[in-house]
SERO-4910 file (N, C-alpha, C, O; in steps of 0.05 Angstrom, whole numbers):
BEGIN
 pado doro    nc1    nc2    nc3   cac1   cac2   cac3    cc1    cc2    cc3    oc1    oc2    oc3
  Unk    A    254  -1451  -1158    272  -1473  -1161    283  -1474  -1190    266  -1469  -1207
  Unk    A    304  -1478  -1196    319  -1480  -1218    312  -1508  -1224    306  -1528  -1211
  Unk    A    316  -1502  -1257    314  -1530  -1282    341  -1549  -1275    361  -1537  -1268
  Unk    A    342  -1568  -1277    361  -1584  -1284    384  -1571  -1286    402  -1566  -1270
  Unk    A    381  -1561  -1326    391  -1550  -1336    404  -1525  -1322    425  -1517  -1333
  Unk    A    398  -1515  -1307    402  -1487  -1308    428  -1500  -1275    451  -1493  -1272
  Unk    A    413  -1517  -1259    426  -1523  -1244    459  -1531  -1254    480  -1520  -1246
  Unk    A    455  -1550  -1270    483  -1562  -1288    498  -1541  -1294    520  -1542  -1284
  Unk    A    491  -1516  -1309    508  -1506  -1321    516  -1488  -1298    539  -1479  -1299
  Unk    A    498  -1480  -1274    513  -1460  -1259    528  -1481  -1240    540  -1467  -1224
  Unk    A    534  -1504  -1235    552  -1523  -1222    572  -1527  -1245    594  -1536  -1238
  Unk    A    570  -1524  -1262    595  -1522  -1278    613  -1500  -1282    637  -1502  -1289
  Unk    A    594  -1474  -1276    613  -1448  -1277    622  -1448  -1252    643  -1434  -1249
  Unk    A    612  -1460  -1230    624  -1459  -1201    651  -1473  -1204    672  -1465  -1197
  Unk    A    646  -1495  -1215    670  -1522  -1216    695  -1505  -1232    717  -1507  -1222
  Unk    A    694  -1493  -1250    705  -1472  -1267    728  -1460  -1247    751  -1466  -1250
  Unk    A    720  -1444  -1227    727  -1429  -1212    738  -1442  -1175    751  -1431  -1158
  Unk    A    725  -1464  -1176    727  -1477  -1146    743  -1498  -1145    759  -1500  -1126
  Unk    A    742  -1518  -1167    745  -1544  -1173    729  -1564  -1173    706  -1557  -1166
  Unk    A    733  -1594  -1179    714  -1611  -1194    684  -1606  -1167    683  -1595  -1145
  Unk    A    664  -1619  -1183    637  -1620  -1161    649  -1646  -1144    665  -1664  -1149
  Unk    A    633  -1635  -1121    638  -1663  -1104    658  -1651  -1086    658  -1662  -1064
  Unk    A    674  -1635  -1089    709  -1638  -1072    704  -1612  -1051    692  -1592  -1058
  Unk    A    715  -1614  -1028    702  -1602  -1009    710  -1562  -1010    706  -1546   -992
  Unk    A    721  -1560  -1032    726  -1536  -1045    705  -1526  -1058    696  -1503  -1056
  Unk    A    695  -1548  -1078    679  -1533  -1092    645  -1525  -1074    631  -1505  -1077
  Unk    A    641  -1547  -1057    614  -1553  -1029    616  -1527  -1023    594  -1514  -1023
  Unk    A    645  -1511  -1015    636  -1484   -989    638  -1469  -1015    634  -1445  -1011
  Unk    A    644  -1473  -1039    644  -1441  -1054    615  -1438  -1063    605  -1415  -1066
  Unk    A    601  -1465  -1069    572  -1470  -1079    551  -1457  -1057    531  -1444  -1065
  Unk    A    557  -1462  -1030    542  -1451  -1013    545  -1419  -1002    529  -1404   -990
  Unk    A    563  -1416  -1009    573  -1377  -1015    559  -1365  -1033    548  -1343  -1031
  Unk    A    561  -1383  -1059    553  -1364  -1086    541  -1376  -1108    536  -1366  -1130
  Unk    A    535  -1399  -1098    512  -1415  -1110    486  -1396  -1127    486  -1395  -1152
  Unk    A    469  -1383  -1112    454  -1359  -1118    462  -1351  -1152    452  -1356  -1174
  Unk    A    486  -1334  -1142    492  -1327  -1163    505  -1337  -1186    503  -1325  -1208
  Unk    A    520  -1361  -1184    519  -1377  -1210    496  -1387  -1214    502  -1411  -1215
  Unk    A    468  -1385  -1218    446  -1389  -1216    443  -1367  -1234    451  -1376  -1255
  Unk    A    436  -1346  -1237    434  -1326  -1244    455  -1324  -1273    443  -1318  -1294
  Unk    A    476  -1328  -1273    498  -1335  -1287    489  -1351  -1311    495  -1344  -1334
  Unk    A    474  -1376  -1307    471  -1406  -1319    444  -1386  -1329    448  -1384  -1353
  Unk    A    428  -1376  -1325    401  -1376  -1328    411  -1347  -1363    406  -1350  -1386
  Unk    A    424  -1324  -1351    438  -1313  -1371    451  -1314  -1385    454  -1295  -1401
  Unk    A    472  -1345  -1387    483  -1362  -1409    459  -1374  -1428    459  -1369  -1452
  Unk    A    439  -1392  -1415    414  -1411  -1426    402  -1383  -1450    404  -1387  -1474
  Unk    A    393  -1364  -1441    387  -1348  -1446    404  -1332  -1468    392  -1322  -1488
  Unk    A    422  -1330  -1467    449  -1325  -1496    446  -1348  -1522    453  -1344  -1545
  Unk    A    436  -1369  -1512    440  -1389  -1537    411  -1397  -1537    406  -1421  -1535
  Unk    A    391  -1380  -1540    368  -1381  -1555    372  -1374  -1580    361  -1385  -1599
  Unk    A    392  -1352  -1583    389  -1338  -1608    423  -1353  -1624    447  -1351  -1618
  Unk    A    411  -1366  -1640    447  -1386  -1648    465  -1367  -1666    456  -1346  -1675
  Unk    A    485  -1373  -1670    497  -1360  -1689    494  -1366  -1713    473  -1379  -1716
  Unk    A    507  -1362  -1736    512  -1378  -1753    518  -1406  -1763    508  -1422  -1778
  Unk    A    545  -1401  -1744    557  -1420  -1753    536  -1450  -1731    537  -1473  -1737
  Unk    A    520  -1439  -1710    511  -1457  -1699    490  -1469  -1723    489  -1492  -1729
  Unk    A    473  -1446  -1735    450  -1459  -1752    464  -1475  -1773    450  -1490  -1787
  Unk    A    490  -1473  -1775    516  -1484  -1804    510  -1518  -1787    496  -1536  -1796
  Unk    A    525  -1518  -1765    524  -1550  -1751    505  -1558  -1745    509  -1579  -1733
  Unk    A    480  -1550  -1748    452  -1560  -1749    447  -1577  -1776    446  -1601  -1783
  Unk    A    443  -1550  -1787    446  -1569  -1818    459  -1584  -1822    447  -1605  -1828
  Unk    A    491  -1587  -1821    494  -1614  -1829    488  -1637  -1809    487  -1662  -1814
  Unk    A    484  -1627  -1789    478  -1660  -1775    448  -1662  -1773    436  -1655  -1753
  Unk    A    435  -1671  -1796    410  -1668  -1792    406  -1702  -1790    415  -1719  -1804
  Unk    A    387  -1705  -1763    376  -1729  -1753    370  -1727  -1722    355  -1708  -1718
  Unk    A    377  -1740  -1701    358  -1739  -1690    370  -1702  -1666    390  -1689  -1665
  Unk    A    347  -1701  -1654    354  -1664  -1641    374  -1665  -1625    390  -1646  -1625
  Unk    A    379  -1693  -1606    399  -1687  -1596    423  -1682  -1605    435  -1665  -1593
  Unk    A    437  -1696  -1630    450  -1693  -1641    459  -1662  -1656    481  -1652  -1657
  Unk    A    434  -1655  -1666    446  -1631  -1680    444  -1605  -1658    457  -1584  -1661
  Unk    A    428  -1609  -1635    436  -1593  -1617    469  -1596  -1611    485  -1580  -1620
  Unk    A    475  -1612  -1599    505  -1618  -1588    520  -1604  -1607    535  -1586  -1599
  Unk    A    517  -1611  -1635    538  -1599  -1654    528  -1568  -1648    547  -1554  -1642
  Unk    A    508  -1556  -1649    497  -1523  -1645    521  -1514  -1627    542  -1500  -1629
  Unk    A    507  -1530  -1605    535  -1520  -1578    564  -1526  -1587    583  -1510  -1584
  Unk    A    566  -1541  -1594    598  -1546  -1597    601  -1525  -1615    610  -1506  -1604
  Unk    A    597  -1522  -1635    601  -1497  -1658    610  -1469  -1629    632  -1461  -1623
  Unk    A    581  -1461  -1618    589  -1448  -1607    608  -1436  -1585    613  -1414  -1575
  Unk    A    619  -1470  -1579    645  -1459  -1562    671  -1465  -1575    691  -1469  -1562
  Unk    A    671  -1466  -1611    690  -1465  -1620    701  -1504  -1621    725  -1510  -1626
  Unk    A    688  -1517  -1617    698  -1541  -1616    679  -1562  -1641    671  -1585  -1638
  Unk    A    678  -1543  -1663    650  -1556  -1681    662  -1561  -1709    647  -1571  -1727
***
């Protein structure tokens, strides 16, 4: 069984490609290939163990509580930091 996490992000690469969750587009593409955005989310999670730079850069400055300077980590890394 998949984490939370891992669930979220592979319903979001589905939604990516199907449209929003919930809409009866994205239901039959999730049950086609669900699996494999699974697989997908688990090798994304797995890419941002190791941060970049500029992620360890938005850490540092937002130093306080983890959630916080995580969010900035990720945002850095999709360019929105």
């Amino acid at each position: 069984m998949a984490s939370d996490m891992v669930e979220r992000v592979a319903q979001a690469m589905a939604a990516a490609v199907s449209g929003p969750e919930g809409s009866e587009l994205f239901r039959i593409h999730w049950e086609e290939f669900g699996p494999g955005y699974i697989d997908g989310a688990i090798a994304a999670l797995k890419a941002l163990r190791d941060p970049t730079p500029e992620m360890v850069e938005a850490m540092k400055q937002h130093i306080g509580p983890l959630k916080i300077m995580w969010q900035a980590a990720v945002d850095a890394a999709i360019g929105e930091g």
